[in-house]
DSSP file (Angstrom, degrees, kcal/mol; ACC not computed):
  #  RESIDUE AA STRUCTURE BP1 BP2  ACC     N-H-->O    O-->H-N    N-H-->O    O-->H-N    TCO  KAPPA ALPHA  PHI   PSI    X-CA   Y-CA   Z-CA
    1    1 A X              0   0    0      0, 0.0     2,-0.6     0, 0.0     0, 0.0   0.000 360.0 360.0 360.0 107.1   83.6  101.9  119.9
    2    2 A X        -     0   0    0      1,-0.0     2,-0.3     0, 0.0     0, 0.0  -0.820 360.0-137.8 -98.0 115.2   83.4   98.9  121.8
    3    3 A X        -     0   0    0     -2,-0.6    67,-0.1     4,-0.1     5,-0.1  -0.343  14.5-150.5 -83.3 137.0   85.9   96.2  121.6
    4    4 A X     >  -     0   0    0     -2,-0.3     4,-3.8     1,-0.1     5,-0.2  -0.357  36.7 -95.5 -84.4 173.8   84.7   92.3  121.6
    5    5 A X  H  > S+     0   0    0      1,-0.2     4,-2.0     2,-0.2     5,-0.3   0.862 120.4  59.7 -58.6 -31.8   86.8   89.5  123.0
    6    6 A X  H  > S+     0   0    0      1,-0.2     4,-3.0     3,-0.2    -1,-0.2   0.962 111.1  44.7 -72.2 -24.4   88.4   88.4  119.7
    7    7 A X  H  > S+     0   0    0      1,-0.2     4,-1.1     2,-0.2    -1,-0.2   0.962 112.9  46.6 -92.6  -7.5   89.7   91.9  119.4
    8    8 A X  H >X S+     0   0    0     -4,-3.8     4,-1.2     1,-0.2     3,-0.8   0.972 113.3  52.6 -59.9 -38.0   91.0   92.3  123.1
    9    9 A X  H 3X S+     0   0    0     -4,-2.0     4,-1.6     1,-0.3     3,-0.4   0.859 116.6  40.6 -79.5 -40.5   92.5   88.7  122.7
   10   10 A X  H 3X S+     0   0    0     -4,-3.0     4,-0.6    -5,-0.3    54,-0.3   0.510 112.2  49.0 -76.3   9.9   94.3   89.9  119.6
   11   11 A X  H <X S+     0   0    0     -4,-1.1     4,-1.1    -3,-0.8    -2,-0.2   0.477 116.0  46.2-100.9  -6.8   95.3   93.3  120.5
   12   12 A X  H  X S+     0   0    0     -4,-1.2     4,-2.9    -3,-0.4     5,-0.2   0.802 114.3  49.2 -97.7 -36.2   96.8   91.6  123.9
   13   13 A X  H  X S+     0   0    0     -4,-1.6     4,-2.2    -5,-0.2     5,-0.2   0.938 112.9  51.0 -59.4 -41.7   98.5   88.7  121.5
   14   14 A X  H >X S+     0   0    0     -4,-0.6     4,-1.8    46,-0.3     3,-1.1   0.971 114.3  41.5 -51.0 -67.8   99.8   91.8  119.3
   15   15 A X  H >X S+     0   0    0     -4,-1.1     4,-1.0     1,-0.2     3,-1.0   0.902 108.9  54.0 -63.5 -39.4  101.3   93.6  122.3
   16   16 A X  H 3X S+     0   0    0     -4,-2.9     4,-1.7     1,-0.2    -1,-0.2   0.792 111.6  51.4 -72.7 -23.4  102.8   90.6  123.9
   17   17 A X  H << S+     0   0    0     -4,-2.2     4,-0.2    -3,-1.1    40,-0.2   0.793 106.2  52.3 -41.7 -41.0  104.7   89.8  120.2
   18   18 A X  H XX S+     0   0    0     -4,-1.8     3,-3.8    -3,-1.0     4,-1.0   0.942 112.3  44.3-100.8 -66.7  106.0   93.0  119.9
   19   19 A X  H 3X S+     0   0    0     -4,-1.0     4,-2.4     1,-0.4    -1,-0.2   0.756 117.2  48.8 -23.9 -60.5  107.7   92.8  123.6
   20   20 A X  H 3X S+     0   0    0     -4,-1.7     4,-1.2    -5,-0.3    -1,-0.4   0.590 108.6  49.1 -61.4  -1.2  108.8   89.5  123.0
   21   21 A X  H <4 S+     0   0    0     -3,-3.8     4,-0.3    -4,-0.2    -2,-0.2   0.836 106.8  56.5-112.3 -44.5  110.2   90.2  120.0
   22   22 A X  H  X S+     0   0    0     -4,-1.0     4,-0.6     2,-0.2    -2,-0.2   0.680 108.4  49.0 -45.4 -39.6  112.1   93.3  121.4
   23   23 A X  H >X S+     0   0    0     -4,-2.4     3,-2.2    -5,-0.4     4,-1.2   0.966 108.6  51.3 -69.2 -63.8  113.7   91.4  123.8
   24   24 A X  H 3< S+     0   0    0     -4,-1.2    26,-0.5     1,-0.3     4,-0.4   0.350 106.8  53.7 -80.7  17.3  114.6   89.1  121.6
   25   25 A X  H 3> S+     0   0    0     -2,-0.7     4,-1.1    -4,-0.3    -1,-0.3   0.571 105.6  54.2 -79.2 -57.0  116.1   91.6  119.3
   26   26 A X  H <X S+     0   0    0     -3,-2.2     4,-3.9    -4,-0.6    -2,-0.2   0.948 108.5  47.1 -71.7 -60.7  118.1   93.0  121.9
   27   27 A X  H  X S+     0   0    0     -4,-1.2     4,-2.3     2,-0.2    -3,-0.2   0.889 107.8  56.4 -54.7 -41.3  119.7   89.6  122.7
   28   28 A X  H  4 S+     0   0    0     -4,-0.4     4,-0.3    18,-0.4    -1,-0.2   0.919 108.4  52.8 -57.5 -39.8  120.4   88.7  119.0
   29   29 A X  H >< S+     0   0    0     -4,-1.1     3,-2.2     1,-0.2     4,-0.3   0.970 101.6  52.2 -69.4 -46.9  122.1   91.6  119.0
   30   30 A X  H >< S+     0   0    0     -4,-3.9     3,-1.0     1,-0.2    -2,-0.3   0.941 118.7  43.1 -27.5 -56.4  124.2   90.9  121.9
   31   31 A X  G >< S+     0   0    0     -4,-2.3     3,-0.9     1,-0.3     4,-0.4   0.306  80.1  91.3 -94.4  22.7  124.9   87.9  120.1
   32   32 A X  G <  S+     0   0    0     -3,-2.2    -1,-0.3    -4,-0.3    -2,-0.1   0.548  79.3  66.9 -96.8   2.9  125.5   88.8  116.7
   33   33 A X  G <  S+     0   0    0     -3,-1.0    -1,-0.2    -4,-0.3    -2,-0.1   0.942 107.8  41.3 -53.5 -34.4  129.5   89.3  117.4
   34   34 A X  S <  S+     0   0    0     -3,-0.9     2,-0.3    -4,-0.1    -2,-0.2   0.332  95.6 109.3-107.7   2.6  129.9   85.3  118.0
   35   35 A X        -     0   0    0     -4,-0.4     2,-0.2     6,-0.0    -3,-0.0  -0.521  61.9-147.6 -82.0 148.9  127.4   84.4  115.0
   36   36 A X        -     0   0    0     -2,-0.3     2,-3.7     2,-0.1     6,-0.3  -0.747  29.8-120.5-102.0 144.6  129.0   82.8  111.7
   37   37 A X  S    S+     0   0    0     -2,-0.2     2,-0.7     4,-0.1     3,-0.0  -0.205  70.9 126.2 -99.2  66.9  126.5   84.4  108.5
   38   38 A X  S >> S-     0   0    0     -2,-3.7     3,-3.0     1,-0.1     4,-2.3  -0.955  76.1-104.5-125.4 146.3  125.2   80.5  107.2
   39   39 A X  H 3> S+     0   0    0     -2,-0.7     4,-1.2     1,-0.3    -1,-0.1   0.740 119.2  50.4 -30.9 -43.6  121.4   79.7  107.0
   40   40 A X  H 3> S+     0   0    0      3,-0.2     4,-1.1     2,-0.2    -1,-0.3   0.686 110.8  48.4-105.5   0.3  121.1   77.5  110.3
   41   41 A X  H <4 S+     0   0    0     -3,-3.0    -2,-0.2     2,-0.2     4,-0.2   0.893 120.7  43.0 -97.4 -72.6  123.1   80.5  112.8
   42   42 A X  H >< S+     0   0    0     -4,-2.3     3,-2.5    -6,-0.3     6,-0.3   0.820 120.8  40.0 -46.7 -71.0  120.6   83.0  111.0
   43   43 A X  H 3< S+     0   0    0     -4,-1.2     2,-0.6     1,-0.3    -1,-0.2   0.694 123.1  38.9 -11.7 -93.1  117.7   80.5  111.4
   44   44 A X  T 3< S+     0   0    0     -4,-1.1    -1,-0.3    -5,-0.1     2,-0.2  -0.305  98.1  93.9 -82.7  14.3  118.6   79.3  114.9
   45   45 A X  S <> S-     0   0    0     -3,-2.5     4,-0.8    -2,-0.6     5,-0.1  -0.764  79.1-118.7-122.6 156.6  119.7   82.8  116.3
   46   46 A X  T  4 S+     0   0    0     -2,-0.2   -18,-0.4     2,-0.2     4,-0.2   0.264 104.8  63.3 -90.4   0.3  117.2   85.4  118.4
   47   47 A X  T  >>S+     0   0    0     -5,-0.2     4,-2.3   -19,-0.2     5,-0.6   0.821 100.6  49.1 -95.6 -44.7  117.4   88.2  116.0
   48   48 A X  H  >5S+     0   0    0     -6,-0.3     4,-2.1     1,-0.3    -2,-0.2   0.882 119.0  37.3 -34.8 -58.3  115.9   86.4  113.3
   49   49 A X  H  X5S+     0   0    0     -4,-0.8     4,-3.3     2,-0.2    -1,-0.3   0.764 112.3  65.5 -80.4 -17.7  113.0   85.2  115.4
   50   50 A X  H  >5S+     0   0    0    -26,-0.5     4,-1.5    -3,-0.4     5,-0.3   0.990 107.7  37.4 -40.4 -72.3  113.1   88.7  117.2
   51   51 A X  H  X5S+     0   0    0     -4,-2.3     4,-1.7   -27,-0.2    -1,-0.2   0.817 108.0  62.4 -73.7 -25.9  112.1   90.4  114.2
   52   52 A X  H  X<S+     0   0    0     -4,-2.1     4,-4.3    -5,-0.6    -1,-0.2   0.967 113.7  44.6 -53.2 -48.1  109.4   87.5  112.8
   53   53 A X  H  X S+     0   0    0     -4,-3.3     4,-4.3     1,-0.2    -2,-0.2   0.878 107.6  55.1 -49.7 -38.7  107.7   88.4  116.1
   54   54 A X  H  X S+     0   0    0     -4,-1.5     4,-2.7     1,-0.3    -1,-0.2   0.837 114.0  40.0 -68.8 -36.7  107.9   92.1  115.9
   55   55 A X  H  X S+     0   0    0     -4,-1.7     4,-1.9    -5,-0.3    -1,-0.3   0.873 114.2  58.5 -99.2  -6.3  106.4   92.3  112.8
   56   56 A X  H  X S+     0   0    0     -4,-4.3     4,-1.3    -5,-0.2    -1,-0.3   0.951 103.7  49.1 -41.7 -53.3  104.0   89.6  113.9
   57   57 A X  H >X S+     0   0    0     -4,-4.3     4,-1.7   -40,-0.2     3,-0.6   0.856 111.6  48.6 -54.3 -36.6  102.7   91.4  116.7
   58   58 A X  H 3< S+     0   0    0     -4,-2.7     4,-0.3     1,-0.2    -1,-0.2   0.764 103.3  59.2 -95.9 -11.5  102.1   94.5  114.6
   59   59 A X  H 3X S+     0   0    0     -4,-1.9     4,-1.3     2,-0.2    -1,-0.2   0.718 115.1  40.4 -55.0 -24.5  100.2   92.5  111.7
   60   60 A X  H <X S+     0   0    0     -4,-1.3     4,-2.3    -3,-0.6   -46,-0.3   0.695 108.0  57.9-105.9  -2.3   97.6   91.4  114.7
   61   61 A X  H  < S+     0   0    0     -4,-1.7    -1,-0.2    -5,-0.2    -2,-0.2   0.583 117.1  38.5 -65.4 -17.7   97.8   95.0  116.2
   62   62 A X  H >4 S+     0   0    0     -4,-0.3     3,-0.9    -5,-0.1    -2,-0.2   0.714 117.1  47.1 -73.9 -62.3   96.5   95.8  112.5
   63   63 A X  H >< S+     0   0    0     -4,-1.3     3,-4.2     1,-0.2    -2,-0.2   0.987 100.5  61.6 -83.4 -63.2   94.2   92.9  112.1
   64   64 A X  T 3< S+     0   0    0     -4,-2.3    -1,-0.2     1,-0.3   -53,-0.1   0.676 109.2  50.7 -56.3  -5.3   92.3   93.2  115.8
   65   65 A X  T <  S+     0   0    0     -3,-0.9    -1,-0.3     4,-0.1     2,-0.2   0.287  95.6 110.4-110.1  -2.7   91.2   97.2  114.0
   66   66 A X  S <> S-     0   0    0     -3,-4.2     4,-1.4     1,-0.1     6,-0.2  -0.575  78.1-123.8 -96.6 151.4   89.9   95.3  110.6
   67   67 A X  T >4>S+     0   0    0      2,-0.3     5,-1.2    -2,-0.2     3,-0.6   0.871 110.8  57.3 -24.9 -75.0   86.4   95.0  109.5
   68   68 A X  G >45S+     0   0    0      1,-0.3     3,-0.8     2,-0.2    -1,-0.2   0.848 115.0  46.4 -56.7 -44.6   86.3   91.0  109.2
   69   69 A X  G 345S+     0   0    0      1,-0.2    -1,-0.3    -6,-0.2    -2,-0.3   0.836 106.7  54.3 -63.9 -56.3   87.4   91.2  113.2
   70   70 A X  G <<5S-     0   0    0     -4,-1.4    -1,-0.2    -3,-0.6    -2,-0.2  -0.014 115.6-107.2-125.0  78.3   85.1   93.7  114.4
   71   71 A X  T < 5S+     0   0    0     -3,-0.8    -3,-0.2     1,-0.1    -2,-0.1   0.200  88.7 117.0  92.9 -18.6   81.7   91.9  113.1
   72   72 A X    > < +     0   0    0     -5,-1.2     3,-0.8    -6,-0.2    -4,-0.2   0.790  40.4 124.9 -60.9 -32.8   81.4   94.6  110.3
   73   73 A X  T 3  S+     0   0    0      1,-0.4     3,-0.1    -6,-0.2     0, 0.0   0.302  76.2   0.9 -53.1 158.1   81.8   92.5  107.2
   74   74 A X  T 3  S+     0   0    0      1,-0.2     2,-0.4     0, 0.0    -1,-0.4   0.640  98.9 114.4  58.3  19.7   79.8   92.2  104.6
   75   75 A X    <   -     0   0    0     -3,-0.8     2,-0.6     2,-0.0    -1,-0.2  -0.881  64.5-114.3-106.8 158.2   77.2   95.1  106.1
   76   76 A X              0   0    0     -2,-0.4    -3,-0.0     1,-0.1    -1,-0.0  -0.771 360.0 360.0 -98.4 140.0   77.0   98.4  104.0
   77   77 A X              0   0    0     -2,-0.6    -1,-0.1     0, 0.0    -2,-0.0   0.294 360.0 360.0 -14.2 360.0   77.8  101.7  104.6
């Protein structure tokens, strides 16, 4: 199984999401003593975007292993 450039370049964008996102995870939690719970401290805080990342990274850690991604589509079985 040989991977092409679009899927290295999304399997390197996946893993570099889920890192960032883990750091930024960690710090929201550090800061979630000094947070007030209204829409623009959720918003505007590093766990929120922490976890948008996380589960970014692992939708294009998903997606770089699909069909459409590598070249298969539309051929038959």
């Amino acid at each position: 199984m040989g991977a092409t450039k679009n899927q290295a370049a999304l399997l390197l964008f996946g893993h570099t999401c889920i890192t960032l996102g883990c750091l930024l995870i960690t710090w929201g939690v550090y800061l979630l003593p000094v947070s007030r719970p209204v829409l623009s401290h959720i918003l505007a805080r590093p766990l929120f975007w922490g976890l948008f990342s996380l589960m970014g990274g692992v939708c294009a850690n998903f997606h770089g292993f699909c069909r459409c991604v590598r070249g298969e589509w539309g051929q038959k079985r």
